[in-house]
C-alpha positions in Angstrom: -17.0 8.0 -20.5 -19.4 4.8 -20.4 -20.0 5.2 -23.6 -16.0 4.2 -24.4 -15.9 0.5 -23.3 -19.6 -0.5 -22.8 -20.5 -3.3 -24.4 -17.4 -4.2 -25.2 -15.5 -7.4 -23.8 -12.0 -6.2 -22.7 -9.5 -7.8 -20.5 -7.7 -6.8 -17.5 -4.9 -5.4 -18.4 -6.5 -3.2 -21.4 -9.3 -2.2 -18.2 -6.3 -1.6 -15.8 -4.4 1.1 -18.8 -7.5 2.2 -19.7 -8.3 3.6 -16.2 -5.0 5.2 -16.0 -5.9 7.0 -19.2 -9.1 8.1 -17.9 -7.6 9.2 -14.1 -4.9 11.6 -16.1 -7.8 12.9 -18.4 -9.9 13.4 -15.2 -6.6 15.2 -13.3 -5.9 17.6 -16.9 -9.4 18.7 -16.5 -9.1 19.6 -12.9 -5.5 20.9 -13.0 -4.0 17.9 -10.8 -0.9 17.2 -10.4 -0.9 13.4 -10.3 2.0 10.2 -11.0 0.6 6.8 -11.9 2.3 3.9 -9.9 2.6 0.3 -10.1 0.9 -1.5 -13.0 1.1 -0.6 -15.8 3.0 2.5 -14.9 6.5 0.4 -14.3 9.5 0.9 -15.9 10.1 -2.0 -18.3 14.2 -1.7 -16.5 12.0 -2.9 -13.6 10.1 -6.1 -14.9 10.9 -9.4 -15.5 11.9 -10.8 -18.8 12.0 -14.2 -20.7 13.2 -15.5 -23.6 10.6 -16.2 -26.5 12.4 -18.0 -29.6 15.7 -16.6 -28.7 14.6 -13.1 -28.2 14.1 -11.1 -24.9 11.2 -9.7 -23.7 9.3 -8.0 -21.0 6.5 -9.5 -18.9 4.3 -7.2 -18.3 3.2 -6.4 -14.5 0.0 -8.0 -13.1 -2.4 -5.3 -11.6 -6.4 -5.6 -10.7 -6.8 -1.6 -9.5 -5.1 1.5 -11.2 -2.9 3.4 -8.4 -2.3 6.7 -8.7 -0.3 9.6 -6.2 -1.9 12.9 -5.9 -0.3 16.4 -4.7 -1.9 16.4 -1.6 -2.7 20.1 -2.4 -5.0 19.1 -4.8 -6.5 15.7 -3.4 -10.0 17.4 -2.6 -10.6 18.8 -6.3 -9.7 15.1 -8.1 -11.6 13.4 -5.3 -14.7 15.6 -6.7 -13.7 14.7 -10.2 -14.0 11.4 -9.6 -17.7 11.0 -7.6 -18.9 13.3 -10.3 -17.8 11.5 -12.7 -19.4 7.6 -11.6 -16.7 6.5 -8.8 -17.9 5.9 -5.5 -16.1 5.6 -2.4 -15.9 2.2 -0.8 -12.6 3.1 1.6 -11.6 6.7 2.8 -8.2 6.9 4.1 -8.9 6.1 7.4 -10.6 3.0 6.6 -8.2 2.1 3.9 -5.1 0.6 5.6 -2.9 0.5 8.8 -0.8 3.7 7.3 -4.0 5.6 6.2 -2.1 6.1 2.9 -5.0 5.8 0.3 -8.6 6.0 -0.2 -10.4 3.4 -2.6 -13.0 3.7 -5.6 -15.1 1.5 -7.4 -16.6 2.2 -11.2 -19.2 0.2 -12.6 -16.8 -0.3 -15.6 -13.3 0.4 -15.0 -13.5 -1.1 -11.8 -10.9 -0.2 -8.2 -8.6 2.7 -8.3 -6.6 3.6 -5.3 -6.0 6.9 -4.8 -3.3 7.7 -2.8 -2.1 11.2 -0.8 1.3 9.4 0.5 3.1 6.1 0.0 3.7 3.7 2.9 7.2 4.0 4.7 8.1 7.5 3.2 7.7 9.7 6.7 8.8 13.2 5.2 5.7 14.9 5.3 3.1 14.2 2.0 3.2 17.7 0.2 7.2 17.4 -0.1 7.6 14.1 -0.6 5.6 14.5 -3.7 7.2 17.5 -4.7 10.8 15.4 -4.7 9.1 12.5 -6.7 7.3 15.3 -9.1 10.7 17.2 -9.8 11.8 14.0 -10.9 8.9 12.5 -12.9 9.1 10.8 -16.4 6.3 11.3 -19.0 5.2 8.0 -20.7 2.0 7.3 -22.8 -0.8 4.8 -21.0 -3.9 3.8 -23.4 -2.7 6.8 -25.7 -2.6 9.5 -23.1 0.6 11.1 -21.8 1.0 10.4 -17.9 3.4 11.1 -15.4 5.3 8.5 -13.4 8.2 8.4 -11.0 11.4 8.3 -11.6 13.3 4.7 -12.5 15.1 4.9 -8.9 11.8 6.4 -7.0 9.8 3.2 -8.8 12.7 1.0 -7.3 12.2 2.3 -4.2 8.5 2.8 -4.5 8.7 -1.2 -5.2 10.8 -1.8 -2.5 8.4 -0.3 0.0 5.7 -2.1 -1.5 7.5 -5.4 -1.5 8.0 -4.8 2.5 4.1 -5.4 3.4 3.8 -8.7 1.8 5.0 -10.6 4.3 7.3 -12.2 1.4 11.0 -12.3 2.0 11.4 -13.5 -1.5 8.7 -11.4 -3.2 9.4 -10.6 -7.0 9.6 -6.8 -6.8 12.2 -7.3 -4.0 14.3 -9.9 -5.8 14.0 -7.2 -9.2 14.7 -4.0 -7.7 17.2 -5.2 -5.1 18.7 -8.5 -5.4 19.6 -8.1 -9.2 20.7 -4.2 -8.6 23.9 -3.3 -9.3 26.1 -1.8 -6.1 25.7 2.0 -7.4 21.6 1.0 -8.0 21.5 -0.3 -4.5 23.3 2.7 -3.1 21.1 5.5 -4.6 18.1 4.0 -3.6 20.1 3.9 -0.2 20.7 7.8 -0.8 17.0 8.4 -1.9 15.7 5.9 1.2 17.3 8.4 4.0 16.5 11.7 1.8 12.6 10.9 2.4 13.0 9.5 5.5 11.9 5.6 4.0 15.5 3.8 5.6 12.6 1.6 8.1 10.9 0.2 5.4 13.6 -0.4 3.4 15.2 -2.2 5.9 12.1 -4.4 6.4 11.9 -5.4 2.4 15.7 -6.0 2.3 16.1 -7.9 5.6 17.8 -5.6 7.4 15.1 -4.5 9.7 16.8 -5.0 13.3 19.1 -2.4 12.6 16.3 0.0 13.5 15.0 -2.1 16.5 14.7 1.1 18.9 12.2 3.3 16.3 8.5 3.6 16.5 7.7 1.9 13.1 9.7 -1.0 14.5 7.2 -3.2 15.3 4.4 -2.1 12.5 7.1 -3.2 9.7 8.3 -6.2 11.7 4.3 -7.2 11.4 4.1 -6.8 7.9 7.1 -8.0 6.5 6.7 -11.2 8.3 3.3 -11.5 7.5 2.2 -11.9 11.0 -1.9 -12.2 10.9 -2.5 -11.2 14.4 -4.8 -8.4 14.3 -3.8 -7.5 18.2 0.4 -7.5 17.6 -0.9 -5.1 14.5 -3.1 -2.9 16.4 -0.1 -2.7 19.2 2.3 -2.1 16.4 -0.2 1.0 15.0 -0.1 2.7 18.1 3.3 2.3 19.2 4.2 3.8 15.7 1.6 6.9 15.9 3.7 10.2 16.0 2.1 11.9 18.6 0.2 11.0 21.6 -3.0 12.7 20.5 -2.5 9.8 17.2 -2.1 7.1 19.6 -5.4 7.4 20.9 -7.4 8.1 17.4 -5.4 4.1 16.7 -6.8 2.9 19.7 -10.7 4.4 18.9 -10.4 2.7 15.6 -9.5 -0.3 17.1 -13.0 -0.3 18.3 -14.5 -0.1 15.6 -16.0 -2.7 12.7 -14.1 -1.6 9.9 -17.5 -1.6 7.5 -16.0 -0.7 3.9 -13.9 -3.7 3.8 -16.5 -5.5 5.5 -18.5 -4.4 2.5 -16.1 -5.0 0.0 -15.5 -8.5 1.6 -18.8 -9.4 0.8 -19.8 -7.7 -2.4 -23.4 -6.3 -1.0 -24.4 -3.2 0.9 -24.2 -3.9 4.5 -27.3 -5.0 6.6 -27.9 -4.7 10.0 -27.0 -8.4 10.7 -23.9 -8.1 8.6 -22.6 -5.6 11.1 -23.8 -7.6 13.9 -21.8 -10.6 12.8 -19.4 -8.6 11.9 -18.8 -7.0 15.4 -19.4 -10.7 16.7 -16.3 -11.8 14.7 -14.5 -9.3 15.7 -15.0 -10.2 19.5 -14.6 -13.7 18.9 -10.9 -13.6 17.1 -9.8 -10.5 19.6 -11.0 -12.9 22.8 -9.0 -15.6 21.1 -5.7 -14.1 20.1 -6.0 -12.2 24.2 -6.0 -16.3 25.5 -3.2 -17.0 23.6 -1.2 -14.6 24.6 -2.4 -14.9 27.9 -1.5 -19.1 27.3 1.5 -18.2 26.3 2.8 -16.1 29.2 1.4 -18.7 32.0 3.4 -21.5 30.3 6.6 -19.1 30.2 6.2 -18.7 33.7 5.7 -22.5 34.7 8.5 -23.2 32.8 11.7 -25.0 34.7 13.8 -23.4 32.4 12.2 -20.2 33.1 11.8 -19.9 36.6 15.7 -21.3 37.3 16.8 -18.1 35.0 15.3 -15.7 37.3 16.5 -17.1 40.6 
């Protein structure tokens, strides 16, 4: 597989389709079931467009890691493709992001791909919510391979839920798959939204979020949409949205805990032992910080005039 670009100067883009080409190859020889997301993978009725000399055409989407969606079923078997094949693990899912959706690897030439076993704000349960967006895949070729992607609505929403963590109101994707939809293309994706169980996070992409006020993923969307960088709202968000009790506590262990592959991946070396030190440091530092502040906060709410005269 080296032997395919090295040496070679290519650009992004041509990296970015190239490692989709290689991830299917990988998945045919494995028998895995996988649909290619984002990127390159977009449905040109989904991208923006310009006029060049009087004629239309599509700008092609901006990615820097290939994203693919496995069958949960068959996660363990790619994942072994993969390290045998020269990727290596710098974020399980654990480690990966608030909603544990998607491990990350690194290749010395094709660079990240995120592999994920669920997408973020789609709370059926993984192994069906694939099934739904495999029964409806489209086949398309990437870097002259056939691959599988989602449907045009399932990338709409797919986008949409995407567009809800980046804390922009305004973000592209939202404006492209909701603001210029037509009324039927906003209600199937309304349709498809409560089918997997995704309404939350569609709310929070299309500004409707305090409709769900009252559910557990209230305050985890609320933090990303807004782009809120307090690491302590997000950790209370995290727990508050756990399922269970029994995942409430496994948020609040994490919390403890320097979160060494981005750490690593932060700053491009293999940790040392004073990297986790200042690491850990940092961590107490900002956490003692944001505590005062909310702890400021509250003492001037309760010397308030204002305050005190509404509570007599």
């Amino acid at each position: 597989m080296n032997d395919m670009i090295e040496g070679t100067p290519i650009g992004t883009a041509s990296r970015i389709e190239l490692t989709h080409g290689v991830l299917q190859r990988l998945a045919n020889r494995c028998g895995t079931d996988l649909l290619h997301v984002k990127g390159p993978a977009v449905s040109p009725d989904l991208l923006a467009r310009r006029v060049v000399n009087g004629e239309e055409i599509v700008i092609p989407r901006h990615s820097t890691d290939a994203d693919v969606l496995v069958r949960p079923e068959h996660l363990a078997q790619f994942e072994s493709m993969l390290v045998n094949h020269g990727w290596r693990k710098v974020a399980d899912f654990r480690n990966g992001s608030a909603f544990g959706h998607a491990a990350n690897y690194w290749h010395e030439l094709l660079g990240y791909v995120d592999v994920h076993r669920q997408f973020p704000g789609i709370d059926i349960a993984p192994s069906p919510a694939f099934q739904a967006l495999w029964t409806r895949r489209q086949g398309i070729d990437i870097a002259h391979t056939p691959i599988h992607t989602p449907s045009v609505t399932d990338q709409r929403l797919i986008l949409l839920l995407h567009a809800a963590r980046s804390g922009n109101p305004n973000h592209p994707d939202k404006v492209r798959c909701w603001d210029d939809a037509s009324d039927q293309e906003r209600q199937t994706v309304r349709t498809l939204a409560r089918d997997l169980d995704a309404q939350v996070a569609l709310a929070a992409a299309i500004g409707e979020l305090e409709q769900y006020r009252g559910h557990r993923t209230y305050d985890l969307w609320r933090q990303f949409s807004t782009g809120d960088p307090s690491r302590l709202h997000e950790w209370r968000a995290r727990v508050r949205a756990a399922p269970t009790r029994k995942e409430a506590v496994k948020v609040v262990l994490n919390s403890l805990a320097l979160n060494r592959p981005h750490l690593r991946m932060d700053l491009g070396h293999d940790l040392t032992r004073a990297d986790i030190a200042r690491g850990y440091w940092n961590r107490t530092v900002k956490a003692s910080q944001e505590v005062l502040q909310v702890v400021r906060k509250h003492v001037n709410k309760q010397l308030d005039p204002r305050h005190r005269r509404g509570h007599r």
